[in-house]
py3Dmol code that shows the C-alpha trace and the ligand (Angstrom):
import py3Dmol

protein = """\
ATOM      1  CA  UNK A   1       0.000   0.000   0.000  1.00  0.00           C
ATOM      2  CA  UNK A   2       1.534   3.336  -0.846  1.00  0.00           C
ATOM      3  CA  UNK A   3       2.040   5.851   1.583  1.00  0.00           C
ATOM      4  CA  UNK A   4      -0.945   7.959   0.708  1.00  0.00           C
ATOM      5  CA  UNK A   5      -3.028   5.370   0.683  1.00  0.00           C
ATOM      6  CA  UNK A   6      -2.004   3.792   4.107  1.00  0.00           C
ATOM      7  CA  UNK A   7      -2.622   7.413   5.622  1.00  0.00           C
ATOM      8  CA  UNK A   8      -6.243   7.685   4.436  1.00  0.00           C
ATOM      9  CA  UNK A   9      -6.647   3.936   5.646  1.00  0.00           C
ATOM     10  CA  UNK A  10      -5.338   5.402   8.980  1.00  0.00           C
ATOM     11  CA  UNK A  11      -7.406   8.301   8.852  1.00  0.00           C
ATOM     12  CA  UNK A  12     -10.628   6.446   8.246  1.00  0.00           C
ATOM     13  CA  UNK A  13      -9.984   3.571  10.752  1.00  0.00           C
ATOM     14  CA  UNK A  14      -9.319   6.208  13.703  1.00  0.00           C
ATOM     15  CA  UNK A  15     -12.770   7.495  12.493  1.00  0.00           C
ATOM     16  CA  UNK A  16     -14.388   4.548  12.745  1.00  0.00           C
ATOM     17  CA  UNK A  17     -13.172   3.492  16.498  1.00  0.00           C
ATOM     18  CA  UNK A  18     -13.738   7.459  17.078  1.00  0.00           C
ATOM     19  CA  UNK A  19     -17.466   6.301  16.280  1.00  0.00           C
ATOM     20  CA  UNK A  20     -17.208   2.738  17.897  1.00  0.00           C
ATOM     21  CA  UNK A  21     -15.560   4.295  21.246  1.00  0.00           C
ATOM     22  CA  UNK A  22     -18.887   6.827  21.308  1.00  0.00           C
ATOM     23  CA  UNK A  23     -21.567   4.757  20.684  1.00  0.00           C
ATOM     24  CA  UNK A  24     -19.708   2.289  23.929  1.00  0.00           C
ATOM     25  CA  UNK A  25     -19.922   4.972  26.051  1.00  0.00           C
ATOM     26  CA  UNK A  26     -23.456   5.861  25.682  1.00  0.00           C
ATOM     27  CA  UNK A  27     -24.195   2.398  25.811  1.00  0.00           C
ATOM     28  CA  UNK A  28     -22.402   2.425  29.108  1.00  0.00           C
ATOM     29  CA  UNK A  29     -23.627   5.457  30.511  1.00  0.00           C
ATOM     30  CA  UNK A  30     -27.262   4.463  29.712  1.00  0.00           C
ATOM     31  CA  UNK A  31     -27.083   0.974  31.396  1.00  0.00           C
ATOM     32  CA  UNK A  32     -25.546   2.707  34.569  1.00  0.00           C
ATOM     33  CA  UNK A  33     -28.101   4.861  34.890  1.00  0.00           C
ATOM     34  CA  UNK A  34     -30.396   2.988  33.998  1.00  0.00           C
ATOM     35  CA  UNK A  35     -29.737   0.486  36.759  1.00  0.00           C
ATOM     36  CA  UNK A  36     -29.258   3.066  39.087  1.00  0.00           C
ATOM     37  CA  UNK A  37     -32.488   4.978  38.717  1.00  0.00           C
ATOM     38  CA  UNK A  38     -34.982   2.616  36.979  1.00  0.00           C
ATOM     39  CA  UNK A  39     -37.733   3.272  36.914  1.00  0.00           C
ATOM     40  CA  UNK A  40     -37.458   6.991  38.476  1.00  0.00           C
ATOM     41  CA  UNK A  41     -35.674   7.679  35.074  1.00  0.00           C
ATOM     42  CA  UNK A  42     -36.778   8.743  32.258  1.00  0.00           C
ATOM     43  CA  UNK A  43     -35.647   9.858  28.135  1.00  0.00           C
ATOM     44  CA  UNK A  44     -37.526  13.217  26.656  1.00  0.00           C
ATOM     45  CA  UNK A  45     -38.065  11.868  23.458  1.00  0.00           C
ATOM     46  CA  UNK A  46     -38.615  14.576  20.252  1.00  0.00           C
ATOM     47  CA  UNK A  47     -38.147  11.881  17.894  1.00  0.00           C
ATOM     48  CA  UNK A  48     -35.037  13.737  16.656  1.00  0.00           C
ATOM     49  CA  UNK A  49     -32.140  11.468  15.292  1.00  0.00           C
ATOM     50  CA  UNK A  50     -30.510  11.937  19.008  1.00  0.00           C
ATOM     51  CA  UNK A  51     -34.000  10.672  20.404  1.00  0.00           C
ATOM     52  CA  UNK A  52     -34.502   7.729  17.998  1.00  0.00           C
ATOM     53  CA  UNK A  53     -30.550   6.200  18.514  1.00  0.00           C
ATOM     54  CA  UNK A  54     -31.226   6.824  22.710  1.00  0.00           C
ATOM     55  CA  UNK A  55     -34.747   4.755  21.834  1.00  0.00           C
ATOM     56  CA  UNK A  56     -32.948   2.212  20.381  1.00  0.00           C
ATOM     57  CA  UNK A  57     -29.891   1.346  22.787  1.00  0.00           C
ATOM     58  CA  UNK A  58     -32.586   2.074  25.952  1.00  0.00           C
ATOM     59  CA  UNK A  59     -34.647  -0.243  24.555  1.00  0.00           C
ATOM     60  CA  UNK A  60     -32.002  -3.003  23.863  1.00  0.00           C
ATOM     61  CA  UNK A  61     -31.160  -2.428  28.081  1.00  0.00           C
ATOM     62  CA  UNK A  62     -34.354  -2.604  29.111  1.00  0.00           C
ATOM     63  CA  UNK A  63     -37.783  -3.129  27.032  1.00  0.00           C
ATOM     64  CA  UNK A  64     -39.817  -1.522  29.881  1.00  0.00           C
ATOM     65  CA  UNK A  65     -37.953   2.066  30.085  1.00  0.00           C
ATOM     66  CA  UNK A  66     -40.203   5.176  30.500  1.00  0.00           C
ATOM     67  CA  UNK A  67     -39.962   7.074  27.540  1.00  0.00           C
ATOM     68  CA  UNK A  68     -42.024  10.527  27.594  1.00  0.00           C
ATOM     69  CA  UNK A  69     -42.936  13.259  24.225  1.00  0.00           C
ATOM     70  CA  UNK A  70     -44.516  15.924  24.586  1.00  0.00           C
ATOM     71  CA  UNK A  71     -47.465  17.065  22.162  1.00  0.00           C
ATOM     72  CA  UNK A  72     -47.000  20.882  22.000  1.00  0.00           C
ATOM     73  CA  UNK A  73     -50.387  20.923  19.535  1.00  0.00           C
ATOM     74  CA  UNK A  74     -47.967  22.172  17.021  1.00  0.00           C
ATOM     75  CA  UNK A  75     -45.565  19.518  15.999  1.00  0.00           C
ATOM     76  CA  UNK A  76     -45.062  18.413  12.122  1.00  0.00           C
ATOM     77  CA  UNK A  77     -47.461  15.724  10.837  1.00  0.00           C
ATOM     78  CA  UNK A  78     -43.847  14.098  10.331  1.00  0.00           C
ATOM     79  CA  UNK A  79     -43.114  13.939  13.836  1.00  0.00           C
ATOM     80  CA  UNK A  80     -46.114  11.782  14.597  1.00  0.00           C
ATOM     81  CA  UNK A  81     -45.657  10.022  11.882  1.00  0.00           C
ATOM     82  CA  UNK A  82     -41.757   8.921  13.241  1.00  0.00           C
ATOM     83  CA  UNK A  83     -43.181   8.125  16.413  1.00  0.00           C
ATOM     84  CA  UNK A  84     -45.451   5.451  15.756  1.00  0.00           C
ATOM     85  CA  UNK A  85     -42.524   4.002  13.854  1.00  0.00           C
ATOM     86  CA  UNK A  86     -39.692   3.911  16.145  1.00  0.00           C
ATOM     87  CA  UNK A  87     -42.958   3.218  18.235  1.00  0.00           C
ATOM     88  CA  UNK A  88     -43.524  -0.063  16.877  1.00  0.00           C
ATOM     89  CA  UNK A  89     -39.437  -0.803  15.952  1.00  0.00           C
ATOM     90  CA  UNK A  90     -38.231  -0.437  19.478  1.00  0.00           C
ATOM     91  CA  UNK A  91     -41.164  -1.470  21.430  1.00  0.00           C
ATOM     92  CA  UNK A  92     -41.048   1.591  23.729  1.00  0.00           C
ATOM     93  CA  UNK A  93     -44.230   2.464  25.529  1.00  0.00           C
ATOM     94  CA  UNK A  94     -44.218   6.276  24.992  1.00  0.00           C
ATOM     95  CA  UNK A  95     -45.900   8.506  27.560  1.00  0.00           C
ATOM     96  CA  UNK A  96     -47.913  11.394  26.140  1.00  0.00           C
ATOM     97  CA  UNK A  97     -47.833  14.329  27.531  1.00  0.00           C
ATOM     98  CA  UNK A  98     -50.128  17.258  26.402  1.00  0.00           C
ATOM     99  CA  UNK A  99     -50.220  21.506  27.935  1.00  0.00           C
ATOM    100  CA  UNK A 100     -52.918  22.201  29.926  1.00  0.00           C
ATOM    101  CA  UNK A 101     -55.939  22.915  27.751  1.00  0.00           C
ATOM    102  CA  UNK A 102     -57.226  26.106  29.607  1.00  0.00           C
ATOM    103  CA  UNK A 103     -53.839  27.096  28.947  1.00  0.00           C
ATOM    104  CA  UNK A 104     -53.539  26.937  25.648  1.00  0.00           C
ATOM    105  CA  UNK A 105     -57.390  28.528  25.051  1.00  0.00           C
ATOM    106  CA  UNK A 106     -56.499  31.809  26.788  1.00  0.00           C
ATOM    107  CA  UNK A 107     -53.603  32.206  25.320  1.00  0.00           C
ATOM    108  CA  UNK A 108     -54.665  31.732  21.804  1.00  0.00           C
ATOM    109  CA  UNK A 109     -57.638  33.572  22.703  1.00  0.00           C
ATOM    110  CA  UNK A 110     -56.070  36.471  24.272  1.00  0.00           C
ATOM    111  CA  UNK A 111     -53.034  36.696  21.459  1.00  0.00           C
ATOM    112  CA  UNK A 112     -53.631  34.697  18.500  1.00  0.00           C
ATOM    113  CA  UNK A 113     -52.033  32.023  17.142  1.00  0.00           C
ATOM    114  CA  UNK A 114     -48.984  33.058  16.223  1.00  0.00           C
ATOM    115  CA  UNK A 115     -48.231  35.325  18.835  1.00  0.00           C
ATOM    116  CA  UNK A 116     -44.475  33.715  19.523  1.00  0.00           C
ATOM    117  CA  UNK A 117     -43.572  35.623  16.492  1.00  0.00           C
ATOM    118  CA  UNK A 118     -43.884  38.705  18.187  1.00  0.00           C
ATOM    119  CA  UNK A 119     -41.407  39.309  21.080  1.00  0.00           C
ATOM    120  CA  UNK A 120     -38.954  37.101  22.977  1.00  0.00           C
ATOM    121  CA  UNK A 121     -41.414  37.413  25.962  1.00  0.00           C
ATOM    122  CA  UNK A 122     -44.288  36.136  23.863  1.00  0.00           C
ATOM    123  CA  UNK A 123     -42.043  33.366  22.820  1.00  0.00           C
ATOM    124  CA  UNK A 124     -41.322  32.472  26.078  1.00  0.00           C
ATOM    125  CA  UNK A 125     -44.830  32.757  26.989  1.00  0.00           C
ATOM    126  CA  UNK A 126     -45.967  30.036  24.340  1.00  0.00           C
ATOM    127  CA  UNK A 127     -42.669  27.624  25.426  1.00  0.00           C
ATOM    128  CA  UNK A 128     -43.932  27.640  28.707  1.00  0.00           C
ATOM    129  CA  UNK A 129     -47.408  26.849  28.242  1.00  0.00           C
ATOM    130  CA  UNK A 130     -46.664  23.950  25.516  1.00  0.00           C
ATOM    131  CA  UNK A 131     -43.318  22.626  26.306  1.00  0.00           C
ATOM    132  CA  UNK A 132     -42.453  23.755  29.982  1.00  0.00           C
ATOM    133  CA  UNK A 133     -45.423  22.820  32.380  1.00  0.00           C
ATOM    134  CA  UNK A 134     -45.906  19.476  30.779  1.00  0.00           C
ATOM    135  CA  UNK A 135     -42.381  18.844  31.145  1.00  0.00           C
ATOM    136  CA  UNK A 136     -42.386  19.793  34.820  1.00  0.00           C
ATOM    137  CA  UNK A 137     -45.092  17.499  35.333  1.00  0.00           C
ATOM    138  CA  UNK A 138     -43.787  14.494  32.856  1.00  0.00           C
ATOM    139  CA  UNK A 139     -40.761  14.955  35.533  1.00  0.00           C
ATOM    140  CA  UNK A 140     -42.682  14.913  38.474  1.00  0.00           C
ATOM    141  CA  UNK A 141     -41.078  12.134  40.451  1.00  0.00           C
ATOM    142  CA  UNK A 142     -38.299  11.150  38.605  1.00  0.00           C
ATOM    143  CA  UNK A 143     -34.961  11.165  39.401  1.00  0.00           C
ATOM    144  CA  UNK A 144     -32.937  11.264  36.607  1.00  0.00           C
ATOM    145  CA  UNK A 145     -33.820  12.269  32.702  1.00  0.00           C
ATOM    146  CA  UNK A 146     -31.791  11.250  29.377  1.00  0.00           C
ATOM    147  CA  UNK A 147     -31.563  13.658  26.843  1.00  0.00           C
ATOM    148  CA  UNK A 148     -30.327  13.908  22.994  1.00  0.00           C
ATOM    149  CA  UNK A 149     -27.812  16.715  23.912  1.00  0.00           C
ATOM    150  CA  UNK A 150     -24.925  17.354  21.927  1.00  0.00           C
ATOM    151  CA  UNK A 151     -22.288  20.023  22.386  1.00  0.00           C
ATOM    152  CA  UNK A 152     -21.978  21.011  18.660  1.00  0.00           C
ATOM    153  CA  UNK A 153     -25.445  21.918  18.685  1.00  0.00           C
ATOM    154  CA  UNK A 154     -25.428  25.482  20.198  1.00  0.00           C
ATOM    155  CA  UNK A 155     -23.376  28.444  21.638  1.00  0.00           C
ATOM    156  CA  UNK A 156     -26.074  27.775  24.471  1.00  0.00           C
ATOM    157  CA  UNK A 157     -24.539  23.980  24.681  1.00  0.00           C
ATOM    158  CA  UNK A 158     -21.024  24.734  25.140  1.00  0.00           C
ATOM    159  CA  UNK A 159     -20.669  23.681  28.835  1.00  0.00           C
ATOM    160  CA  UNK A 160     -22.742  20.280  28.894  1.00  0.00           C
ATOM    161  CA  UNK A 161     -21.398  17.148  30.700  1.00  0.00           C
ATOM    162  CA  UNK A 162     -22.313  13.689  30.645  1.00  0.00           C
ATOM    163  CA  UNK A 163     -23.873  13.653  34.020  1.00  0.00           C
ATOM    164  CA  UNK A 164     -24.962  16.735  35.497  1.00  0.00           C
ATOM    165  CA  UNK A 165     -27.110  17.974  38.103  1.00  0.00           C
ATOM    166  CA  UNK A 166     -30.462  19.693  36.593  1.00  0.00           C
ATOM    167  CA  UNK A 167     -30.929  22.804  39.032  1.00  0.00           C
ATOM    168  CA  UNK A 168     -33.517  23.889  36.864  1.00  0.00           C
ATOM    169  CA  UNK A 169     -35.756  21.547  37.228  1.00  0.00           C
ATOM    170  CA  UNK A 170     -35.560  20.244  41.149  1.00  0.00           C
ATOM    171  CA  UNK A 171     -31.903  19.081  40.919  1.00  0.00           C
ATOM    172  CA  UNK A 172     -32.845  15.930  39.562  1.00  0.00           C
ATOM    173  CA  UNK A 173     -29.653  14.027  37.342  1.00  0.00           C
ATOM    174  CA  UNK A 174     -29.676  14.903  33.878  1.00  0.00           C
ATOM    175  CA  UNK A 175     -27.697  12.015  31.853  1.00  0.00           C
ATOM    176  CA  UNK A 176     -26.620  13.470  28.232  1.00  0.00           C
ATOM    177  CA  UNK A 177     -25.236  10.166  26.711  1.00  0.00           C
ATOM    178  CA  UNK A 178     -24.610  11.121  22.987  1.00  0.00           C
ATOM    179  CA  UNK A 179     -22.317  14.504  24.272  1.00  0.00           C
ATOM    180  CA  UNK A 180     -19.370  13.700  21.990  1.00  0.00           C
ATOM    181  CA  UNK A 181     -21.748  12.648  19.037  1.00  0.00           C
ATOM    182  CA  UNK A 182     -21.730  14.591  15.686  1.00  0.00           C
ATOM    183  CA  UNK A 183     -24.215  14.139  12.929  1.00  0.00           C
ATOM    184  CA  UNK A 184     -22.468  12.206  11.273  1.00  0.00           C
ATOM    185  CA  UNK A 185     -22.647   9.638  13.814  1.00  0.00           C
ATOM    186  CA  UNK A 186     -26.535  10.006  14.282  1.00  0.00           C
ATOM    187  CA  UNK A 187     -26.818   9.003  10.642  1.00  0.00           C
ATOM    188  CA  UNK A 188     -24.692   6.318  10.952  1.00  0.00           C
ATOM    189  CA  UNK A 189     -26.355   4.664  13.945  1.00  0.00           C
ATOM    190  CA  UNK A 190     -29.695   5.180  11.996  1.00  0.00           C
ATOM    191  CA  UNK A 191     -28.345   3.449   8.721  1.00  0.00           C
ATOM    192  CA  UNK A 192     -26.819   0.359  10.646  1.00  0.00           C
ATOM    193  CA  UNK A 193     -29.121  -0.421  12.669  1.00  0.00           C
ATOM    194  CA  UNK A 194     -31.945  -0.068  10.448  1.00  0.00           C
ATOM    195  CA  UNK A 195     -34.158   2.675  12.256  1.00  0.00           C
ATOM    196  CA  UNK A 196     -37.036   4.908  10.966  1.00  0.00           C
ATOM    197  CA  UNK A 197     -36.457   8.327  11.178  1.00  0.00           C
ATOM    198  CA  UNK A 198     -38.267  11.417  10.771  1.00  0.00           C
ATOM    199  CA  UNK A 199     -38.867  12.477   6.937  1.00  0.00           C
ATOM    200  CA  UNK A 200     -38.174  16.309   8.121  1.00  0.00           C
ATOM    201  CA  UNK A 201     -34.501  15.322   7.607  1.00  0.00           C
ATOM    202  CA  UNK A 202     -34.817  14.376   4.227  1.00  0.00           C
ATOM    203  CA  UNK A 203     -36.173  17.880   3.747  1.00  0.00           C
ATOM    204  CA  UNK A 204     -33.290  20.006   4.734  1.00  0.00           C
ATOM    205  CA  UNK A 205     -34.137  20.444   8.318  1.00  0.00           C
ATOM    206  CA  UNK A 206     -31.504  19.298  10.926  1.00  0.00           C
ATOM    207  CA  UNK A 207     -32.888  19.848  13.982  1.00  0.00           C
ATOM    208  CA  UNK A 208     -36.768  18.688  14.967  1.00  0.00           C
ATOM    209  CA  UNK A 209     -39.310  21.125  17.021  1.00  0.00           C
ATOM    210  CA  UNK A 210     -42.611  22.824  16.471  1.00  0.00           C
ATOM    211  CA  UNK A 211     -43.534  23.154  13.202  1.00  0.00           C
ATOM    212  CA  UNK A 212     -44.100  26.989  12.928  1.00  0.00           C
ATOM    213  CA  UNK A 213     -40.957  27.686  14.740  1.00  0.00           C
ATOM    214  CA  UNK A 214     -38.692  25.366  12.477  1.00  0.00           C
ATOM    215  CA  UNK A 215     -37.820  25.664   9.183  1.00  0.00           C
ATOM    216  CA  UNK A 216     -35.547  23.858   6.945  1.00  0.00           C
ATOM    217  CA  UNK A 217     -31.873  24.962   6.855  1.00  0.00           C
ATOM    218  CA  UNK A 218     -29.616  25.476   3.987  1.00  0.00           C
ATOM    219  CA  UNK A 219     -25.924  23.840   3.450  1.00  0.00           C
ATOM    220  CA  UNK A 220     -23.251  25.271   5.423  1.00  0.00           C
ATOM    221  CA  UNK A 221     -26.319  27.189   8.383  1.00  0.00           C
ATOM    222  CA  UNK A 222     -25.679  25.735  11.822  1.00  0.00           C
ATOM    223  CA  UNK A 223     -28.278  22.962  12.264  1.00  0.00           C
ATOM    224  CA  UNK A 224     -30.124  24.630  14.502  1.00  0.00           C
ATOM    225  CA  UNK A 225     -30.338  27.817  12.385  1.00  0.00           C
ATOM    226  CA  UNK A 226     -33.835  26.608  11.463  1.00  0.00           C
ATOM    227  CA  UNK A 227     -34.843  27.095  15.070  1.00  0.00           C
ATOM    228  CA  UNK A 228     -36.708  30.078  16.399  1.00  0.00           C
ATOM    229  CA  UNK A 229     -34.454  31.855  13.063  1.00  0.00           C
ATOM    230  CA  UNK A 230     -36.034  35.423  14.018  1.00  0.00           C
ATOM    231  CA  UNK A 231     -34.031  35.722  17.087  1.00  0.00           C
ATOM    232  CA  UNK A 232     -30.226  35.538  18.086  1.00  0.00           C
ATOM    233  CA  UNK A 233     -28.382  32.118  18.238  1.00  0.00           C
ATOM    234  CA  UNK A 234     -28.000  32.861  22.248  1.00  0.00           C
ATOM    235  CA  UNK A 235     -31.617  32.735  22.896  1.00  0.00           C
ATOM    236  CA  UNK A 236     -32.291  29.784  21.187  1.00  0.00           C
ATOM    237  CA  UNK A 237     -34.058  27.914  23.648  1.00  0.00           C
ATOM    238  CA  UNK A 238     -37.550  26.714  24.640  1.00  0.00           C
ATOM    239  CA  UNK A 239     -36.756  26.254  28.431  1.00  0.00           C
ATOM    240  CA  UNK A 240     -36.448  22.874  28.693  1.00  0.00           C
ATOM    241  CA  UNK A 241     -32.802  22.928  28.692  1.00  0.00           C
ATOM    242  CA  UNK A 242     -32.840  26.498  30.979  1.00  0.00           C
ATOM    243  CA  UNK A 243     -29.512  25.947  32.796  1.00  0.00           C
ATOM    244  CA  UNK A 244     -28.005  26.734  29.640  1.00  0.00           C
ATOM    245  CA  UNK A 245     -29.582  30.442  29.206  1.00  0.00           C
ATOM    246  CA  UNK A 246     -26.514  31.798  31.032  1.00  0.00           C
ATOM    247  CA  UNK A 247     -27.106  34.949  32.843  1.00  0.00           C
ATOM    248  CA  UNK A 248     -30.889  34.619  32.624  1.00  0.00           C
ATOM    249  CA  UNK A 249     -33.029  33.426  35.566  1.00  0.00           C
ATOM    250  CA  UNK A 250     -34.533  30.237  35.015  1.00  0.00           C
ATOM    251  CA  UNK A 251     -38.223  31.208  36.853  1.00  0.00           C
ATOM    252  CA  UNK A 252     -38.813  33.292  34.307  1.00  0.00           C
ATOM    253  CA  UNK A 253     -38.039  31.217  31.577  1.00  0.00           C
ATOM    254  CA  UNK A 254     -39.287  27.882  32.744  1.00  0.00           C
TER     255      UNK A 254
END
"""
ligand_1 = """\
8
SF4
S -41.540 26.187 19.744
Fe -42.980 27.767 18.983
S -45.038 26.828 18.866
Fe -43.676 25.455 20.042
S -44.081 25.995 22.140
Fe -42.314 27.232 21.538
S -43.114 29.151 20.723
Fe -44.842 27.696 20.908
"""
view = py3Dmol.view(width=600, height=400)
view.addModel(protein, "pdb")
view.setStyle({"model": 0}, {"cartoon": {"style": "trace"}})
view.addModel(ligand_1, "xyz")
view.setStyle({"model": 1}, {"stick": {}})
view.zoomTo()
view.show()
């Protein structure tokens, strides 16, 4: 083998156990916590590449895992779609949870239906009623919750660990098993393992939310430019993940 050659051989091998080594430790992460905190632990499933490779390896440690979504009343017709299918690959029983209708009927009543579009605040507002209360209660209990985090994904995402300790949301453990991961990973756990996946990616977007407040992105936009793309990369967040809205307090936005 010439020399070239043998260095691109190189260069692709150390990718591969780069991908090998990651995909071990979430495995390992998730069966620790798992047996440490089943069943007072639970994943926040999206149905997001991240969410569908965490379905699949929880559901190869243990069938029974609590797996919660939350239906915001404005997710994609794809997103329900890849649910029922990852539904019926992995066997998951996945907890629905849904805002509080009253809610939801004063706000729309009171400002409309697309009132998120209008200020930060009023952005907040909406988060909070759809995403943020339900996932206060689908916590309720629990001990510890697995996410899809990945550092790439935002400046807001810079100082994750694997294991942290959720202040935001009662101090319960927050397990981020798929840290190191890239996208290029995510699609290559998909592929080999033969899992469904949400049909959004296949239309440019590269990151999964509500539908009026994603949009596709274009080569070479970070992949969560699509995201809330009227306001500044530092406030991209729905409150969920409010530990990492440095400098801002977390009652207000959760
Ligand atoms: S992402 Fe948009 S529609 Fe969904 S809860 Fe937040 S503001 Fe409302």
């Amino acid at each position: 083998m010439a020399d070239t050659e043998k260095g691109e051989h190189m260069a692709g091998k150390n990718k591969s156990d780069a991908y090998l080594a990651k995909v071990a430790k979430a495995d390992q992460i998730l069966r620790e916590a798992i047996e440490k905190f089943h069943p007072a632990i639970t994943l926040a499933s999206s149905f997001s590449l991240e969410d569908v490779v965490l379905m699949d390896m929880i559901s190869k440690i243990r069938p029974d895992a609590r797996v919660f979504a939350i239906d915001t009343g404005r997710l994609n017709e794809e997103t329900y779609q890849c649910a029922e299918l990852v539904r019926a690959v992995t066997g998951l029983k996945i907890e629905w949870f849904f805002p509080r209708f009253e809610d939801v009927q004063k706000l729309e009543q009171e400002k409309g239906l697309f009132s998120f579009r209008n200020s930060l605040d009023n952005r907040h507002e909406c988060c909070n009623i759809r995403k943020v209360e339900p996932l206060l209660r689908a916590l309720k209990g629990q001990k510890a919750w697995i996410t899809g985090l990945r550092r790439e994904q935002n400046v807001t995402r810079e100082d994750l660990k694997y294991v942290e300790i959720d202040d935001a949301h009662r101090s319960i453990t927050k397990i981020n098993p798929l840290l190191e991961w890239d996208e290029k990973d995510l699609k290559r756990y998909v592929e080999e393992n033969k899992l469904p996946y949400s049909s959004l990616y296949d239309k440019g977007y590269t990151s999964i939310g509500c539908a009026p407040c994603t949009r596709a992105t274009e080569p070479g936009e970070h992949p969560r430019a699509g995201r809330w793309w009227w306001e500044n990369a530092e406030q991209k967040e729905c409150g969920l993940h409010v530990d990492y809205f440095k400098g801002n307090d977390a009652s207000v936005k959760a």
